[in-house]
C-alpha positions as CSV (number, residue, x, y, z in Angstrom):
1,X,-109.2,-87.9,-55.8
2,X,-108.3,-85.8,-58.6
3,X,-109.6,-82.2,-58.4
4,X,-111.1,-82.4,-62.3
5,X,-113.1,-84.6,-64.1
6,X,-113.9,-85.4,-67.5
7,X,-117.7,-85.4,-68.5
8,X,-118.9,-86.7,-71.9
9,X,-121.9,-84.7,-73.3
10,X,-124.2,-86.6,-76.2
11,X,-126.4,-84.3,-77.5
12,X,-126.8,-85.4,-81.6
13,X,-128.9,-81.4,-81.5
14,X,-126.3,-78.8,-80.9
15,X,-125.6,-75.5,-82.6
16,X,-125.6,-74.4,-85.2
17,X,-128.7,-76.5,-85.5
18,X,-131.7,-75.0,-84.4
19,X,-134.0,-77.0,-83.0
20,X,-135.3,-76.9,-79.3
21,X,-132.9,-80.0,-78.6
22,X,-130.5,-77.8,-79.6
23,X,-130.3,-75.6,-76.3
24,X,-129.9,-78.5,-73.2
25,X,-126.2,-79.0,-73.3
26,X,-125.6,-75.7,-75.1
27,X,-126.7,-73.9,-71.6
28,X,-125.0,-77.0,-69.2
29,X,-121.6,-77.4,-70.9
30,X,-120.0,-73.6,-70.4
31,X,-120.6,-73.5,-66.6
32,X,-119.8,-77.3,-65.3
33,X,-115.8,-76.4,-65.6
34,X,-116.7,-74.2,-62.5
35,X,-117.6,-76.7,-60.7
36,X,-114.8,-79.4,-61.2
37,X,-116.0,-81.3,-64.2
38,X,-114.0,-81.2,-68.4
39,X,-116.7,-81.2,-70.8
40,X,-116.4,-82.7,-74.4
41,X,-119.4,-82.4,-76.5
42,X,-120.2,-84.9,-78.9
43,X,-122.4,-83.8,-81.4
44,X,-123.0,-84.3,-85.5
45,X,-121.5,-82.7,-88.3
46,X,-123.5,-79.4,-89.6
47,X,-124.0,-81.0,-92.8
48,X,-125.9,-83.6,-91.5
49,X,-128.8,-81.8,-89.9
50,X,-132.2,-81.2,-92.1
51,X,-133.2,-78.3,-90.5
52,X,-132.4,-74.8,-90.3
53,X,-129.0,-74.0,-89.5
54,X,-128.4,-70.9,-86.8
55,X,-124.8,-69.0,-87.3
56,X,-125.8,-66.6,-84.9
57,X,-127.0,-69.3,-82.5
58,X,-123.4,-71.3,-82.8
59,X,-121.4,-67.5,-81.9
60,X,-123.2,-67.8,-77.9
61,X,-120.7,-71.2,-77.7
62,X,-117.9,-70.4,-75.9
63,X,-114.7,-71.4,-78.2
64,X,-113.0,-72.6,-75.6
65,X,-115.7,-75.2,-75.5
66,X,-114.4,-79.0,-76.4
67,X,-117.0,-79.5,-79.1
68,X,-116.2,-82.8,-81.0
69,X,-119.1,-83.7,-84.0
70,X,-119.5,-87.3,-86.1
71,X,-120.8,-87.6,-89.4
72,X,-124.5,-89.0,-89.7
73,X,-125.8,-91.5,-92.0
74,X,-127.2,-89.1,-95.2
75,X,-131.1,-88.2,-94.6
76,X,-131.3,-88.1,-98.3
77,X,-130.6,-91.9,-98.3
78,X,-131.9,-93.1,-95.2
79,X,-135.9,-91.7,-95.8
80,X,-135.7,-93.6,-99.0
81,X,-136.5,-96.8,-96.3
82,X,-138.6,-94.4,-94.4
83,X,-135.9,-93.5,-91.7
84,X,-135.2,-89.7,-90.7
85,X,-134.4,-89.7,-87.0
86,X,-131.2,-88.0,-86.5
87,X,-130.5,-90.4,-83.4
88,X,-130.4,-93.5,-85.4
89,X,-129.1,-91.9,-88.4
90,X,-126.1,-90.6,-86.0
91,X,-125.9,-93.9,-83.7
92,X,-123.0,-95.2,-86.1
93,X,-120.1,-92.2,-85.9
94,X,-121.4,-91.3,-82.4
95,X,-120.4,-94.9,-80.7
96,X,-117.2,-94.5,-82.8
97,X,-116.9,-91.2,-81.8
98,X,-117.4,-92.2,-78.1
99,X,-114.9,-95.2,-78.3
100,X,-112.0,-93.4,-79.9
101,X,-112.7,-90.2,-77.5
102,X,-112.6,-92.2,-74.1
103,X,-109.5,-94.3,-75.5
104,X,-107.7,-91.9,-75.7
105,X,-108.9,-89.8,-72.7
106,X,-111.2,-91.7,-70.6
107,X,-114.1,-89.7,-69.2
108,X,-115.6,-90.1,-65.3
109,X,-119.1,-89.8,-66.1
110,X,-121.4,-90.0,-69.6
111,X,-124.2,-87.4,-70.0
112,X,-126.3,-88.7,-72.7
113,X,-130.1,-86.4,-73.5
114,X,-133.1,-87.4,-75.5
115,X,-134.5,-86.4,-77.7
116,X,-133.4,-87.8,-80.0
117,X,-133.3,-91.1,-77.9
118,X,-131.6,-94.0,-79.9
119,X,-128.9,-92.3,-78.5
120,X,-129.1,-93.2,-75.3
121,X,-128.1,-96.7,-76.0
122,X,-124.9,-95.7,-75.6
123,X,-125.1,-95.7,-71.8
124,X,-125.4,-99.0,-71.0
125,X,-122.8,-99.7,-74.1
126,X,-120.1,-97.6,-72.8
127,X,-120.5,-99.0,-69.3
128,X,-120.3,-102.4,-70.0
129,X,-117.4,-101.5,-72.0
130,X,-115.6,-99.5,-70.4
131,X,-117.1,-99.4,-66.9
132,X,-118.2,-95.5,-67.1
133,X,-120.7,-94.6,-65.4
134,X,-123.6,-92.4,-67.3
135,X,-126.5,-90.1,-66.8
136,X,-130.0,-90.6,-68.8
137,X,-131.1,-86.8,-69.5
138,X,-134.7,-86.7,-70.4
139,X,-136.0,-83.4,-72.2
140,X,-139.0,-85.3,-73.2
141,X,-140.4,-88.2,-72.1
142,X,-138.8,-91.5,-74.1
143,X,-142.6,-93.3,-73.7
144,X,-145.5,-90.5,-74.1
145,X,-147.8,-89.3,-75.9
146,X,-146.4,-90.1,-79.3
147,X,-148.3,-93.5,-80.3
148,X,-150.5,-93.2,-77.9
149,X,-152.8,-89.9,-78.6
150,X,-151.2,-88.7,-81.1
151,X,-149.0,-89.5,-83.9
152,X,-147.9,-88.9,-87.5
153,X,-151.0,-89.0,-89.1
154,X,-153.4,-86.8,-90.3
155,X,-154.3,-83.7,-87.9
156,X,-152.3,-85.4,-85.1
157,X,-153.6,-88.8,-85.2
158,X,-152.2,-91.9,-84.4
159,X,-150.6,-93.8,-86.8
160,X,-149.1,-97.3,-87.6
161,X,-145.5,-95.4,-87.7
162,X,-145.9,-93.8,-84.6
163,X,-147.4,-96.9,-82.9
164,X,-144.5,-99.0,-83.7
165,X,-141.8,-96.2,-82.4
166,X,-144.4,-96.3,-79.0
167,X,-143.7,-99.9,-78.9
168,X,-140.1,-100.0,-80.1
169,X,-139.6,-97.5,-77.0
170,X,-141.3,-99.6,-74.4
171,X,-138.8,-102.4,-74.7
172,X,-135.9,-99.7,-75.1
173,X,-136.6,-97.1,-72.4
174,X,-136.5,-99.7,-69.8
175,X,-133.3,-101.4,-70.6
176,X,-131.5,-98.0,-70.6
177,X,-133.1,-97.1,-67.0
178,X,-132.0,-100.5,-65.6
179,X,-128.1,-99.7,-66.6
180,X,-128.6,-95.9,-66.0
181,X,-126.4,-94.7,-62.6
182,X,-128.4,-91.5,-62.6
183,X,-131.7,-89.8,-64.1
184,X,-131.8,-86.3,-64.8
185,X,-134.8,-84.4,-66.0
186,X,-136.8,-80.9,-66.8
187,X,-139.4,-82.0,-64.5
188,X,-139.3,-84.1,-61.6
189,X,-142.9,-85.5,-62.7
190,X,-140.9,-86.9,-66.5
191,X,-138.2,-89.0,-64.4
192,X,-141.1,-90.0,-62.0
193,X,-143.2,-91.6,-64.5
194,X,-140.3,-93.0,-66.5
195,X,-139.4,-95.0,-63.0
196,X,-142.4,-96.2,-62.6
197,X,-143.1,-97.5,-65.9
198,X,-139.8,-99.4,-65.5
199,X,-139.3,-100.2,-62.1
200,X,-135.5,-99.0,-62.7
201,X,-133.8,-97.5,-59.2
202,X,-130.5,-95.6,-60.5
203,X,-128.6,-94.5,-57.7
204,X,-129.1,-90.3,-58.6
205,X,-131.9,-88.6,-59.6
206,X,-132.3,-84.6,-59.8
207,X,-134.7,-82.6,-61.6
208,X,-133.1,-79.8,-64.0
209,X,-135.0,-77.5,-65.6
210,X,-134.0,-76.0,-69.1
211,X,-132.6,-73.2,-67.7
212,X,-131.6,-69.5,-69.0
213,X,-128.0,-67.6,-69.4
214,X,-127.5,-64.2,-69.2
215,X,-125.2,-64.3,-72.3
216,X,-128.3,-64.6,-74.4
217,X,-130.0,-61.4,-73.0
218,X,-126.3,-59.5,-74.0
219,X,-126.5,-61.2,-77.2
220,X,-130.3,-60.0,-78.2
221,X,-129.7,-56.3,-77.0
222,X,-126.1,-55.7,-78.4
223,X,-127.5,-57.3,-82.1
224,X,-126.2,-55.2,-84.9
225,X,-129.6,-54.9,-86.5
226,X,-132.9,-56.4,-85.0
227,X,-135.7,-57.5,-87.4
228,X,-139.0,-56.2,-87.3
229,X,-141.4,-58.5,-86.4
230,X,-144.0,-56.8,-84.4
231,X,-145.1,-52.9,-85.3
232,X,-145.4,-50.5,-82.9
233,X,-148.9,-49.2,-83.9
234,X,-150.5,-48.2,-80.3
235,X,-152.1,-51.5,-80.2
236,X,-151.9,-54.1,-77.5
237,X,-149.3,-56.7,-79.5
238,X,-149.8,-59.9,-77.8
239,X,-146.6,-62.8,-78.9
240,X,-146.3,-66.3,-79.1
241,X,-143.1,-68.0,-79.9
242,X,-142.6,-71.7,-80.2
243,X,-144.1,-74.9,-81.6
244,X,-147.8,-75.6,-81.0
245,X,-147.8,-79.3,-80.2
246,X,-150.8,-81.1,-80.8
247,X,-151.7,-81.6,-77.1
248,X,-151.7,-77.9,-77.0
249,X,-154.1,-77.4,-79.2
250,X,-157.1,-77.3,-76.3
251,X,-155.2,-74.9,-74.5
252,X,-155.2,-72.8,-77.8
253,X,-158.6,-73.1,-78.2
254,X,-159.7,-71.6,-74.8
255,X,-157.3,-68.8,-75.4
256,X,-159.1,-67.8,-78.7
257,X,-162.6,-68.6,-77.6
258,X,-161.7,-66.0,-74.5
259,X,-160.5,-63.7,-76.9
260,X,-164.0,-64.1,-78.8
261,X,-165.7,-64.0,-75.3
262,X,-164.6,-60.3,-74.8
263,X,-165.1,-59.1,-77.8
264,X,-168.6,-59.8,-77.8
265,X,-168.8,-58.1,-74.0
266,X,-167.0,-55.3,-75.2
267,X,-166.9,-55.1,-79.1
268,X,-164.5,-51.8,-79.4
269,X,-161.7,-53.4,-78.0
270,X,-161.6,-55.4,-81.4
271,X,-158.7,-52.7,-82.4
272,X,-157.1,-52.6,-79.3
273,X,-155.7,-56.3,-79.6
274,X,-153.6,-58.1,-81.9
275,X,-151.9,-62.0,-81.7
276,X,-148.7,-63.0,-83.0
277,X,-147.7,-66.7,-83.3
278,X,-143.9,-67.1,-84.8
279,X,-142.9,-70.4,-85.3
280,X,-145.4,-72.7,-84.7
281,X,-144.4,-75.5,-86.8
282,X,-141.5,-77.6,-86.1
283,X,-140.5,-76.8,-89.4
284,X,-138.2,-74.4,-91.1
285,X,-140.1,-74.4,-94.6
286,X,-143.0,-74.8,-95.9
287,X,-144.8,-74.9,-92.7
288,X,-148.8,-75.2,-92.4
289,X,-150.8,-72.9,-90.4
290,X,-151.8,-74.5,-87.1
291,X,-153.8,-71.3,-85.2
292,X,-155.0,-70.0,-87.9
293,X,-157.8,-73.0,-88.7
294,X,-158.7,-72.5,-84.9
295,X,-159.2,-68.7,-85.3
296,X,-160.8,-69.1,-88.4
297,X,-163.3,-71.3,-86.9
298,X,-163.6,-69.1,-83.6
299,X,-164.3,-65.9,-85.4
300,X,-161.2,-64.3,-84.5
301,X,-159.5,-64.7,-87.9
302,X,-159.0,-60.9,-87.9
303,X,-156.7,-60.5,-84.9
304,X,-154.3,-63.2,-85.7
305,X,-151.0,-63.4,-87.5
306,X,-149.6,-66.4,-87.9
307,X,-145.7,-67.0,-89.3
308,X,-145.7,-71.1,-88.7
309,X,-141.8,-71.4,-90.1
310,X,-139.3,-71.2,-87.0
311,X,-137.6,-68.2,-86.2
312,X,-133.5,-68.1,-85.7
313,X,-133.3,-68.0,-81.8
314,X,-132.2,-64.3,-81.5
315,X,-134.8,-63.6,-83.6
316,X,-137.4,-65.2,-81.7
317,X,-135.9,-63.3,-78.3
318,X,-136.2,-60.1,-80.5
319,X,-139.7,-61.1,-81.0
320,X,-140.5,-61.4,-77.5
321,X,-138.8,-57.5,-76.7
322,X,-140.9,-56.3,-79.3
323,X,-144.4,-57.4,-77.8
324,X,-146.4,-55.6,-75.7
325,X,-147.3,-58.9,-73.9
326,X,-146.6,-62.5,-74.0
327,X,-148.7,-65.6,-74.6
328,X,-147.5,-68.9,-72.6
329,X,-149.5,-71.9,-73.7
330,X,-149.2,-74.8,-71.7
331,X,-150.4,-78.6,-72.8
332,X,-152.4,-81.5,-71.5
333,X,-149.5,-83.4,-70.0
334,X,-148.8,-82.5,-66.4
335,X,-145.0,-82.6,-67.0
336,X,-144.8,-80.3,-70.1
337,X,-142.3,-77.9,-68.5
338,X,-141.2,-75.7,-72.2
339,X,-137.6,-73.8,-72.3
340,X,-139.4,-70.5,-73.4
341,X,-140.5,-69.3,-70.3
342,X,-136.9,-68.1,-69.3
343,X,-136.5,-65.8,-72.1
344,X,-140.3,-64.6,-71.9
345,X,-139.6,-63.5,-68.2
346,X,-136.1,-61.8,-69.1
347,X,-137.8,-60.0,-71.9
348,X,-139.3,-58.0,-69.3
349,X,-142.7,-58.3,-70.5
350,X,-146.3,-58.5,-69.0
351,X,-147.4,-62.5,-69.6
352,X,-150.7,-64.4,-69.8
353,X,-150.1,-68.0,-68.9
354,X,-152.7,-70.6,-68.8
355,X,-151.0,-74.3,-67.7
356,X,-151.7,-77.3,-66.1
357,X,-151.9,-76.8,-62.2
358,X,-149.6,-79.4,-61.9
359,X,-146.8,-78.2,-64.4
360,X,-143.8,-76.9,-62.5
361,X,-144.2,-73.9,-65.1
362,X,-146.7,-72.2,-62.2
363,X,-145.3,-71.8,-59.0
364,X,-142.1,-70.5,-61.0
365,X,-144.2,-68.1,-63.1
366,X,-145.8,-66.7,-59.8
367,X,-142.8,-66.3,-58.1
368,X,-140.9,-64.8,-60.4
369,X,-143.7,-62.0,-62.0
370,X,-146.7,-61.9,-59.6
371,X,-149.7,-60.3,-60.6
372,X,-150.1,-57.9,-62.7
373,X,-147.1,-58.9,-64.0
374,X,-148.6,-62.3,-65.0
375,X,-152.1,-63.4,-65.3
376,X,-151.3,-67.4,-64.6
377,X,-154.3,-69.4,-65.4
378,X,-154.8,-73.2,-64.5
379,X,-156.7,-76.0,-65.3
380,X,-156.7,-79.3,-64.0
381,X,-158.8,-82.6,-64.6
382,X,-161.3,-81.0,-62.4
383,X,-161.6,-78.1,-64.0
384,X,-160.9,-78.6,-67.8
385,X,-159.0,-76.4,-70.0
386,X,-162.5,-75.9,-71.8
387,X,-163.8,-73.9,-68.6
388,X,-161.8,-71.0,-68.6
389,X,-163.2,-69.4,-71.1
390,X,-164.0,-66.4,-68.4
391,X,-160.7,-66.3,-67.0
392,X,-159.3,-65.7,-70.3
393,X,-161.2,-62.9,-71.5
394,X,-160.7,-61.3,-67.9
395,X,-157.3,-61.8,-68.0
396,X,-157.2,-60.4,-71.5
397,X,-159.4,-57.3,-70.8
398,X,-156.9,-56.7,-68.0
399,X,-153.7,-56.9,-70.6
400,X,-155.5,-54.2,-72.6
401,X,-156.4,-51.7,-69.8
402,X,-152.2,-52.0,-68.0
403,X,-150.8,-51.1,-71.9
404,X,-148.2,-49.4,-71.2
405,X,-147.4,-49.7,-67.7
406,X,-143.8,-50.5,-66.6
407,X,-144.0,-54.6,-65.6
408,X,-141.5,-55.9,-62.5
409,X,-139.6,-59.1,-62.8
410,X,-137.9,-60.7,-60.1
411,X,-134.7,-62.0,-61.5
412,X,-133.7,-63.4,-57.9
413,X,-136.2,-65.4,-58.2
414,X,-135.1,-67.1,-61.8
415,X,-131.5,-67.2,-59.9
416,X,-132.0,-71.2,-58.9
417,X,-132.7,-72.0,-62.8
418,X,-129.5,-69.9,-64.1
419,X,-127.5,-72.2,-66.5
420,X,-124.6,-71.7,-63.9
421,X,-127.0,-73.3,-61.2
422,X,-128.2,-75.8,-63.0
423,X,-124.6,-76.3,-64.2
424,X,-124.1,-76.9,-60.6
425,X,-127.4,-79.3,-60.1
426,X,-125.2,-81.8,-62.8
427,X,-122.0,-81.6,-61.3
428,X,-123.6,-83.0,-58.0
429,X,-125.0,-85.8,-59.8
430,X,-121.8,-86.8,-62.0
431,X,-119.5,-86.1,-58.5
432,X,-122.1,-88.7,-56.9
433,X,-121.9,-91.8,-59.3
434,X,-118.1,-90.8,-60.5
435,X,-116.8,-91.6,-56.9
């Protein structure tokens, strides 16, 4: 048995692109040498992303990193027929990518994540043809909300576009699963449901969080010069960094309407607290407001700024160091699990966290800064989001009366979710289904 293996990362998002995709393989790929397995990353050519592009992002790859990139269909082109998505725009010069790649080196094991997930066709491709076996990442689930609840339409709504990628999904997703030899996602609740919709039984399954790497805390502090995004004005400066998704808007909601809730207990605390959302768009320009309307119609217009574009990822860790406190907003779905609560916890800050009881978010959250380093607030279908109106404002009056206090984080605890662990999580599985 040969002592080293060669793994084939798809990820279509990669630095220096800038989107949250962008991050999975980006924290997996460095560390999976350590534990017997050759990374190549396939990925697309720079000039093919729409969005932002991150320099400073793209200098945290190592450059000894086997980073191999495909050219992608021109946006420009394909969204004259109404087609954007990078994964099919991408599908062509990534399959040829693949092909030439394993002919002339073949790999033991595929990894291929979604989003995007046209992608992930691949897999079953690549087996058939050259008897590979591959890994299904999911970062999101392929079949979810999208199409169902919400869509591409006004204010979130459904739409005949995001109905017929729902349905084009449903007769995808379960084809991929069938031909998948392992199932890897952030939560185990994602894979779970994905299963079940499709009766698939791969022969590996592991849950693997979006994890954290020290390299990024070196990177923030040692930053030549650090933007200023937050003043230090003797207020309590709470920060939110990420998009607002629209099944996170109720969770939103309760935050402000707490916020609102103590005010009118305790009006001179109106200068004591301040909210700032960076980023909570999934765009880079041009980006609408989406707390702002909510705070508007709350009455708390006055203690909110809003920057909706996306910040550069150092930037946005800057952010988080410059806060007094941090906002964690969790959503709807039980397996919403989101990447920035690693680098809210490293930033050493005190948090407010309000998720759903079931999100794996909470149990790490308490473990890792228990009170009153974190004020974690649930809700469940028992006990509606809607409810905690109380819980808010208490936790919030409690925020306000600590300013200043030195806040404990135990970094032991994040230890399991380290990119090197997780790193380690993936070997397991490609060692499993390569044998």
């Amino acid at each position: 048995m040969p002592t080293e293996r060669r793994l084939l990362m798809i990820s279509p998002h990669f630095p220096p692109d800038s989107s949250a995709g962008t991050h999975r393989v980006r924290l997996l790929a460095p560390h999976l040498a350590a534990f017997g397995w050759t990374p190549t990353v396939l990925t697309v050519a720079q000039q093919d992303y729409e969005g932002r592009i991150d320099p400073e992002l793209a200098s945290l790859v190592p450059s000894s990193l086997d980073v191999v990139r495909s050219r992608a269909l021109p946006a420009a082109l394909t969204r004259r027929i109404g087609l954007g998505d990078l994964g099919l725009r991408a599908l062509p010069g990534l399959r040829r990518a693949a092909w030439r790649l394993h002919r002339e080196r073949p790999f033991d094991a595929v990894f291929i994540t979604i989003y995007p997930t046209y992608p992930a066709l691949l897999g079953p491709l690549m087996k058939r043809r050259f008897q590979v076996p591959f890994v299904l990442d999911y970062q999101d689930p392929w079949v979810g909300a999208w199409g169902q609840t919400v869509g591409a339409g006004p204010a979130g709504a459904v739409d005949l576009k995001s109905r017929s990628t729902r349905a084009l999904a449903e007769r995808l997703e379960p084809r991929v699963l069938h031909a998948a030899d392992a199932v890897t996602a952030v939560s185990a609740r994602t894979y779970e449901d994905a299963l079940a919709r499709s009766g698939a039984a791969p022969r590996e399954v592991a849950e693997i969080p979006i994890g954290w790497d020290p390299v990024d805390v070196e990177a923030v502090a040692n930053r030549r010069s650090h933007p200023k995004l937050i003043p230090r004005d003797g207020r309590v400066n709470i920060c939110y960094t990420g998009t607002l998704l629209p099944l996170g808007i109720g969770t939103l909601r309760a935050v402000l309407a707490g916020t609102r809730a103590l005010l009118e207990r305790d009006p001179h605390l109106a200068d004591r607290v301040r909210f700032y959302f960076f980023g909570t768009s999934n765009q880079t320009t041009d980006a609408t407001p989406r707390v702002l309307p909510h705070a508007r119609e709350l009455g708390v217009e006055h203690l909110v700024h809003e920057q909706p574009a996306r910040l550069d990822y150092l930037d946005a860790l800057d952010a988080l160091r410059q806060a007094d406190a941090l906002l964690l907003l969790g959503s709807s779905e039980r397996h919403y699990t989101p990447s920035k609560v690693f680098p809210a916890l490293l930033a050493n800050r005190a948090l407010m966290a309000v998720y759903h009881q079931e999100s794996t978010v909470v149990d790490m959250l308490r473990a890792a800064a228990p009170p009153p380093a974190s004020h974690v607030i649930t809700f469940d279908d028992r006990r509606p989001v809607e409810t905690l109106v109380g819980c808010v404002a208490d936790a919030l009056r409690a925020l306000i009366r600590a300013h200043g206090s030195s806040v404990s984080i135990n970094r032991t605890a994040l230890e399991p979710w380290s990119a090197r662990a997780l790193a380690g999580r993936l070997a397991t599985v490609c060692d499993r289904i390569a044998a």
